[in-house]
C-alpha positions as CSV (number, residue, x, y, z in Angstrom):
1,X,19.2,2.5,8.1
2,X,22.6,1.0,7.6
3,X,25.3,3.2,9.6
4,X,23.0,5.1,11.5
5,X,24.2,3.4,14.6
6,X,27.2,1.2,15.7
7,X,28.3,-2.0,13.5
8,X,27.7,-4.9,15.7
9,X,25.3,-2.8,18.6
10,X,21.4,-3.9,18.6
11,X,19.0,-1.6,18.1
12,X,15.6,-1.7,18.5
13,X,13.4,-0.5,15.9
14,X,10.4,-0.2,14.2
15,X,9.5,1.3,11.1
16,X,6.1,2.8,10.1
17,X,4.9,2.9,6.7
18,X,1.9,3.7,4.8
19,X,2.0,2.7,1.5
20,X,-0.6,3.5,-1.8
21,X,-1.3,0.8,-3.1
22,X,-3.1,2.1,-6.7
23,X,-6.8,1.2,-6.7
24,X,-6.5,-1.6,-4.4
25,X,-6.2,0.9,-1.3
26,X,-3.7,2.4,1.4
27,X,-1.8,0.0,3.7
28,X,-0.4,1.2,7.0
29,X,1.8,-0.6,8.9
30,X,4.2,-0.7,11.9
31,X,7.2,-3.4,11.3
32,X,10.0,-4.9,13.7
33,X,13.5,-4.3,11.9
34,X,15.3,-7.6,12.5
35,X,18.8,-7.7,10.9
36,X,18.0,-6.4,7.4
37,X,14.4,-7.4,7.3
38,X,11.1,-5.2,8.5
39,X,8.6,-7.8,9.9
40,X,5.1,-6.7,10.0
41,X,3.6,-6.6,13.8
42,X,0.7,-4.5,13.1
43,X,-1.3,-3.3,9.8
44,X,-4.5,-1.5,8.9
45,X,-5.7,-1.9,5.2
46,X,-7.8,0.7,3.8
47,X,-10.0,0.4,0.3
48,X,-9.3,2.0,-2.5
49,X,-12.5,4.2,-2.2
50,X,-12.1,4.6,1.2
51,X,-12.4,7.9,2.5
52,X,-10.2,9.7,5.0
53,X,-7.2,10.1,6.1
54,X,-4.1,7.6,7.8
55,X,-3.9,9.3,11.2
56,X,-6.8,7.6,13.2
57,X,-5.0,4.5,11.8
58,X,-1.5,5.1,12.2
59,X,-1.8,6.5,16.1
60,X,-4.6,3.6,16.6
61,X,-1.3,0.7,15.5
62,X,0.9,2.8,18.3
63,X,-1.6,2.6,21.2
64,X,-2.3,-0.9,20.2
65,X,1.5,-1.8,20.9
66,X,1.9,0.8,23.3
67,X,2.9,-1.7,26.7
68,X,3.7,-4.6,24.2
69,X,7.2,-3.1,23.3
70,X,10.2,-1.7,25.8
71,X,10.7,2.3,25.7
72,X,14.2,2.1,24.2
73,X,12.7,1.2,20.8
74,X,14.0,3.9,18.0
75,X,10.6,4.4,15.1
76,X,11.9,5.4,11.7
77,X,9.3,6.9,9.3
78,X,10.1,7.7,5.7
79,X,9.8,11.5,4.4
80,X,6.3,12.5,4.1
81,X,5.2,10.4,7.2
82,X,6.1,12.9,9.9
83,X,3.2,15.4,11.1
84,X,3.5,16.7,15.2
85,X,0.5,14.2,15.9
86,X,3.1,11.3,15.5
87,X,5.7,12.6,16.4
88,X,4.2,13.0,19.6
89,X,2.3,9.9,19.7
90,X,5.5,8.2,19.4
91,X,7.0,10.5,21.9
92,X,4.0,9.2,23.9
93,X,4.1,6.1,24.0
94,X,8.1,6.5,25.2
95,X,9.5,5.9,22.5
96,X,12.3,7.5,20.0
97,X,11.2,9.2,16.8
98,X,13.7,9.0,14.1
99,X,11.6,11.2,11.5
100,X,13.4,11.7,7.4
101,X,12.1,14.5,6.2
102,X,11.9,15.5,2.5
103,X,14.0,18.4,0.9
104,X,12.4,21.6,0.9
105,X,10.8,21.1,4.1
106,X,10.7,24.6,5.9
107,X,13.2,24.3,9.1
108,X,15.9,26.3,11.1
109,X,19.0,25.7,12.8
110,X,18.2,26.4,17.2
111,X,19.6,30.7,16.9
112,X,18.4,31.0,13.6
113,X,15.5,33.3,13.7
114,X,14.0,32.3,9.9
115,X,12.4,29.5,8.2
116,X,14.3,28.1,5.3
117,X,14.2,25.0,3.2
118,X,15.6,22.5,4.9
119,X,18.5,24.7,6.7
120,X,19.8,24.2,3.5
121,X,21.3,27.8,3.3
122,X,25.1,27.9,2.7
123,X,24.9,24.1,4.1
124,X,23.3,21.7,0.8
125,X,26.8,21.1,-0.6
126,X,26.9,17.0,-1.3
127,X,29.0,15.2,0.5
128,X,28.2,17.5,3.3
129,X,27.0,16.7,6.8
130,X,25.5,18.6,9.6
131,X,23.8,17.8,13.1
132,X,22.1,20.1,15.5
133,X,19.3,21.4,17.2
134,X,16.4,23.1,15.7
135,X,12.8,23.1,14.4
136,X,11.4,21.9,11.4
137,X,7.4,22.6,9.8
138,X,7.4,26.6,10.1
139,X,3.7,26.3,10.7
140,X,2.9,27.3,14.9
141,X,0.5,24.6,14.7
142,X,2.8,21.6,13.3
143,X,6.1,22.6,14.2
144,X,8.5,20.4,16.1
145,X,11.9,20.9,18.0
146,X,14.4,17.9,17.7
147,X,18.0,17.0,16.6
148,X,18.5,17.1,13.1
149,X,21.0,14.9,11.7
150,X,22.0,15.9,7.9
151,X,23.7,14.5,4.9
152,X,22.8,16.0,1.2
153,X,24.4,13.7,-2.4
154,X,24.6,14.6,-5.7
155,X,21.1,14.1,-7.2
């Protein structure tokens, strides 16, 4: 998160996370991002022979803050935890999604009229860096429209 926004300006985030946690279970949690530490404000623990899925949990901990935090908060999810049901929620509930998405993830630059993975094409040189509208999830069903912010590395 460090240098995604202006040294010395405040931000407010949160940072959701669902986490396997071997046979013990699934935890899901929203955190406060203070300074360089994530403090746990809300959590849902699920056994390890639990069936089902994290999403009844994961939009339940946003309507249960939902009124308890400002609309300016920023919500950073790690790659893998994005799906158009959160991203709305989050959207929802006024706040700002910042979504990382993993590589190969189907997407295209706003213009573009195909699919690739990751608008990688002619871009995914490391060191690189590219920011612009578009879509990512080529399914009709999950696909969203946002800013997408890019940097690819070696490795």
């Amino acid at each position: 998160m460090v240098g995604l926004w202006e040294k010395g300006k405040r931000e407010r985030v949160m940072v959701l996370d669902a986490t396997r946690l071997g046979e013990g279970g699934t935890s899901v949690s929203i955190s406060v991002v203070i300074g360089s530490c994530a403090i746990p404000v809300a959590w849902k623990v699920l056994g390890g022979h639990e069936k089902g899925w994290w999403r009844p949990h994961g939009e339940g901990l946003l309507k249960h803050l939902e009124g308890c935090l400002a609309t300016d908060w920023q919500v950073l999810a790690d790659r893998g935890r994005y799906a158009r049901w959160f991203f709305q929620g989050i959207c929802n509930s006024g706040w700002h999604p910042f979504l990382r998405i993993k590589q190969g993830v189907k997407a295209r630059a706003e213009g573009e009229a195909a699919f690739d993975d990751g608008i990688s094409q002619g871009r995914a040189v490391p060191g690189r860096r590219w920011k612009g509208q578009g879509e990512c999830l080529a399914g009709k069903a999950s696909r969203l429209k946002g800013t997408f912010l890019m940097h690819w590395e070696a490795g």
